[in-house]
C-alpha positions as CSV (number, residue, x, y, z in Angstrom):
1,X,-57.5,-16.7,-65.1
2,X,-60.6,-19.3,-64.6
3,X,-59.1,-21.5,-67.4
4,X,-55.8,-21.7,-65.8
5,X,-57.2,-22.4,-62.2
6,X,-59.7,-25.1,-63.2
7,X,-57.2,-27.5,-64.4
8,X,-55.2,-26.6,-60.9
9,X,-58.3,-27.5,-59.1
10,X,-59.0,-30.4,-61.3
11,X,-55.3,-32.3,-60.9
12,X,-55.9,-30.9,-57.5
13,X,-58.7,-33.1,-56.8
14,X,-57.8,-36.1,-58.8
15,X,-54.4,-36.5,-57.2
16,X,-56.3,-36.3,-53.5
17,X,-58.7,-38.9,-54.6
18,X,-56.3,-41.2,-56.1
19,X,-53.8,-41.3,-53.2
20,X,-54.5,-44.4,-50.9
21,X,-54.2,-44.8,-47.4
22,X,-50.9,-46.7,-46.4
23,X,-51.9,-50.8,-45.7
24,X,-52.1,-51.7,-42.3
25,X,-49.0,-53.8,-40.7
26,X,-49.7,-57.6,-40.8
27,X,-50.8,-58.4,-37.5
28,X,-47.8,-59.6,-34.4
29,X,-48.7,-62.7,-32.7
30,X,-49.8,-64.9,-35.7
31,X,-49.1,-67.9,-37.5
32,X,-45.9,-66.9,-38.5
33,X,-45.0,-67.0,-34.6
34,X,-45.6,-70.4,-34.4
35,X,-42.2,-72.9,-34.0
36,X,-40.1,-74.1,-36.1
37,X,-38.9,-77.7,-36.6
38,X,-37.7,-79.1,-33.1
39,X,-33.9,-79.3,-32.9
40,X,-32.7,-82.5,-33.4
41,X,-30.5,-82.3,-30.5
42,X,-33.2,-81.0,-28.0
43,X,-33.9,-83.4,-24.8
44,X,-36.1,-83.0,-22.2
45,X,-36.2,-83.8,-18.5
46,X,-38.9,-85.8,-18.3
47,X,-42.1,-84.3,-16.0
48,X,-42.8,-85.7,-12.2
49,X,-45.4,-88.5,-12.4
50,X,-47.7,-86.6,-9.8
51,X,-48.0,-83.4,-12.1
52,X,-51.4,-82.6,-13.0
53,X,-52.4,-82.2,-16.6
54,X,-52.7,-78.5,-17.6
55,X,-55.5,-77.4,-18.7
56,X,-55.5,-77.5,-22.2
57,X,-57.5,-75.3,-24.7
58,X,-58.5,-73.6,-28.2
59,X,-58.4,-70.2,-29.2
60,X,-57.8,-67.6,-32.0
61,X,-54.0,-66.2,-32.9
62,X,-54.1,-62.6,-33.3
63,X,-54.5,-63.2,-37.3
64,X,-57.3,-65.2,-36.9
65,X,-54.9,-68.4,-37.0
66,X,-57.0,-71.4,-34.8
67,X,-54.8,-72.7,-32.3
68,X,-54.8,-75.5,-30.0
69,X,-52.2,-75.4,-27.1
70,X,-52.2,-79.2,-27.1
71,X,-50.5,-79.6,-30.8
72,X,-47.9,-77.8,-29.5
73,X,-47.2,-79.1,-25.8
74,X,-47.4,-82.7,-27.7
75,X,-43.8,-82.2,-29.1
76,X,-42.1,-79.1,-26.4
77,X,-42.5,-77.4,-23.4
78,X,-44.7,-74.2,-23.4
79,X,-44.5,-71.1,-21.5
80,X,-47.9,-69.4,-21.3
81,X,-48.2,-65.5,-20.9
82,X,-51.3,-64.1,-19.3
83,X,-50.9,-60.2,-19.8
84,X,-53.0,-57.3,-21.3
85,X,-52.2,-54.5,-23.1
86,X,-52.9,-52.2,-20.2
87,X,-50.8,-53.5,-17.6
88,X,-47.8,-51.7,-16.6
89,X,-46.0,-54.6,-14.6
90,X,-46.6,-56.4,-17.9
91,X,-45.1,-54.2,-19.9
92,X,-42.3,-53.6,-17.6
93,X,-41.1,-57.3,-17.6
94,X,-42.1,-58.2,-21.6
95,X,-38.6,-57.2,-22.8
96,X,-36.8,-59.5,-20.9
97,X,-39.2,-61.9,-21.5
98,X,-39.5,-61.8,-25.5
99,X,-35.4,-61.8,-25.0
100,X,-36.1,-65.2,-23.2
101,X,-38.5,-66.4,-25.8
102,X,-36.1,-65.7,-28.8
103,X,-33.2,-67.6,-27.1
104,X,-35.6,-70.3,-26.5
105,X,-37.2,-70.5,-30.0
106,X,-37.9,-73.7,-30.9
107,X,-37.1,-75.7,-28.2
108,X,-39.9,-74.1,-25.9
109,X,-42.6,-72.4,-27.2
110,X,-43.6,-69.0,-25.7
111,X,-47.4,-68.1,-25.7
112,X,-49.3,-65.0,-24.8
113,X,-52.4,-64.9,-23.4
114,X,-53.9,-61.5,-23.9
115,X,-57.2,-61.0,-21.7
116,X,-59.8,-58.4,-21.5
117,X,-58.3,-56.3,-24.3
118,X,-59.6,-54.8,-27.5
119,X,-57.4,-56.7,-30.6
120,X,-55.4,-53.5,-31.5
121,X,-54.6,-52.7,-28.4
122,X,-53.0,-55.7,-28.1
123,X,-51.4,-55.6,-31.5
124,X,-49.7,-52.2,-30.5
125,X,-48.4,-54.1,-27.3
126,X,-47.0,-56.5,-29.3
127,X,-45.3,-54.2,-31.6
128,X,-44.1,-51.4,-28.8
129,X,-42.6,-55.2,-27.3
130,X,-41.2,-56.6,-29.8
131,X,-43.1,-59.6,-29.2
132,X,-42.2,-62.7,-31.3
133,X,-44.1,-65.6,-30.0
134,X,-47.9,-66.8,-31.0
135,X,-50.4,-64.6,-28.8
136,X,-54.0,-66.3,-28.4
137,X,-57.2,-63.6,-27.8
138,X,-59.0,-64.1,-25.2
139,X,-61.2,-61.3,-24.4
140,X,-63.6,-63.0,-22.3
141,X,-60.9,-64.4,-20.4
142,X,-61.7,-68.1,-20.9
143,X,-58.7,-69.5,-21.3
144,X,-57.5,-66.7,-18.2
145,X,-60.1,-68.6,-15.7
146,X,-58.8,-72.4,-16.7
147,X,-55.9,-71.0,-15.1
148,X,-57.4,-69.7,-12.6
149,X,-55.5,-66.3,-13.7
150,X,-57.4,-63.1,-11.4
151,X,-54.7,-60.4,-12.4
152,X,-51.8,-60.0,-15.3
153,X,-49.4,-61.0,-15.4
154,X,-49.1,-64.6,-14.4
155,X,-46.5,-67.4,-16.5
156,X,-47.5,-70.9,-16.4
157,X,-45.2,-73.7,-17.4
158,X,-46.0,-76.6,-19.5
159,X,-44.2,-79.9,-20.1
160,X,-44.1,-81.5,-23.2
161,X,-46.9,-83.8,-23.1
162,X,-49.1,-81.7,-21.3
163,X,-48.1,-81.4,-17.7
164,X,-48.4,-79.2,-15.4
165,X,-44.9,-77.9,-13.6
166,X,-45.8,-74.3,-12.1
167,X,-47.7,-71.4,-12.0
168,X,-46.7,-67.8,-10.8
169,X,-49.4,-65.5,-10.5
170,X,-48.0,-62.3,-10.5
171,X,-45.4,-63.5,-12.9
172,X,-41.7,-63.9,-13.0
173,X,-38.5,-62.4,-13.8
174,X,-37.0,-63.7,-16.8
175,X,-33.7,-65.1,-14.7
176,X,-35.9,-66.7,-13.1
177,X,-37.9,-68.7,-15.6
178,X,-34.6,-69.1,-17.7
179,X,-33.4,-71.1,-14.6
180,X,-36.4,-73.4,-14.9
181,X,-36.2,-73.7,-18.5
182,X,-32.3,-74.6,-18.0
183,X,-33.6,-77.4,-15.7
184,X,-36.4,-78.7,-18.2
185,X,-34.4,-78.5,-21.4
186,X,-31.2,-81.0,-20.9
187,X,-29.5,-80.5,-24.0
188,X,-29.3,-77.7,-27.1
189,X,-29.6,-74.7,-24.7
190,X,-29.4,-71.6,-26.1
């Protein structure tokens, strides 16, 4: 009976150390978020003269990606986030608003800011919201106080070329913002 249980506890043992814990899920929010080519057919209203410049900045993309704001605004408008993974406003409103950043793809670019949060917290958010667009890290909250951002969620908008249009502290419904985004982008609207 020992002889036919040792081999038992032997494959046993060597099947259990052999398995391998399932890979983690590449990380939401990455390079691979980052625009396409911009639409041929995409025109802009141009920004008012008086707008101030936005504050621009440097960060890391949830993969590690570095990312400067200005290489993007340069060529499209931008839509910046502010959120964390904790708020429940935020989370309430980020469906509509990745709905509004997919029909916008490429022709504004969509970008979280995730403050104060731990880096899989946020990548759960991201996943649990379907979230499609770039998302820059900014844990101690930088990039938040440029903007003078107190509380998620606030949405800043961007011209192309780096002004400043509005701010909503507190943020804003997506029918809202697609309103605005109608009146910026003049031509190939989703």
């Amino acid at each position: 009976m020992r002889r036919a249980l040792l081999p038992m506890v032997l494959a046993a043992a060597l099947l259990g150390g052999c398995s391998t814990p399932a890979p983690a899920p590449p990380p939401v929010g990455g390079a691979a978020a980052l625009p396409g080519p911009i639409p041929a057919d995409l025109a802009l209203r141009p920004a008012p003269s008086t707008a101030p410049a936005a504050p621009a900045f440097t960060g890391a993309l949830t993969d590690g990606t570095p990312f400067a704001v200005a290489d993007v605004w340069a060529q499209r408008p931008v839509v910046l986030t502010f959120f964390t993974s904790w708020c429940t406003t935020c989370a309430s409103s980020q469906a509509a608003l990745s709905e509004l950043a997919r029909s916008y793809r490429d022709r504004v670019v969509f970008v979280g800011v995730a403050g104060a949060d731990q880096a899989d917290e946020v990548q759960d958010y991201l996943r649990a919201h379907r979230v499609e667009y770039p998302v820059v890290l900014d844990d101690q909250q930088t990039i938040w106080r440029s903007y003078a951002v107190r509380e998620p969620p606030a949405v800043v908008l961007v011209a192309k070329g780096g002004a400043l249009l509005r701010g909503w502290p507190g943020g804003l419904d997506a029918p809202a913002l697609d309103q605005r985004l109608r009146e910026l982008v003049l031509a190939g609207q989703p």
